[in-house]
C-alpha positions, 0 to 999 in steps of 0.5 A: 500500500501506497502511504498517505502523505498530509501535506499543507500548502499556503499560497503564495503570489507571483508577479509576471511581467511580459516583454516583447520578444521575451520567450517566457515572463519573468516571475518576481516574488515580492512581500507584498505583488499586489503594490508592486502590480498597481506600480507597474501598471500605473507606469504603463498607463502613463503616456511616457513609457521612456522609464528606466525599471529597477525591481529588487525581488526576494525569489530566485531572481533577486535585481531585474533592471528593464524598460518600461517600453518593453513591458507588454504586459504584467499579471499576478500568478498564485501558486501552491507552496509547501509548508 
C-alpha cells in the first residue's frame, strides 16, 4: 500500500511581467505583488513609457533592471507552496 502523505500548502503570489520578444515572463516574488502590480501598471498607463525599471525581488531572481517600453504586459500568478 501506497502511504498517505498530509501535506499543507499556503499560497503564495507571483508577479509576471511580459516583454516583447521575451520567450517566457519573468516571475518576481515580492512581500507584498499586489503594490508592486498597481506600480507597474500605473507606469504603463502613463503616456511616457521612456522609464528606466529597477525591481529588487526576494525569489530566485533577486535585481531585474528593464524598460518600461518593453513591458507588454504584467499579471499576478498564485501558486501552491509547501509548508
Amino acid at each position: 500500500m501506497g502511504q498517505q502523505y498530509s501535506a499543507q500548502f499556503k499560497t503564495r503570489t507571483s508577479l509576471l511581467l511580459f516583454g516583447n520578444g521575451w520567450a517566457a515572463p519573468l516571475v518576481l516574488y515580492f512581500d507584498n505583488p499586489q503594490d508592486k502590480y498597481k506600480e507597474i501598471q500605473e507606469i504603463l498607463n502613463s503616456p511616457s513609457k521612456a522609464k528606466m525599471l529597477e525591481l529588487e525581488a526576494t525569489g530566485p531572481i533577486k535585481k531585474v533592471t528593464v524598460l518600461a517600453s518593453q513591458i507588454t504586459g504584467v499579471a499576478l500568478q498564485d501558486e501552491p507552496q509547501l509548508q
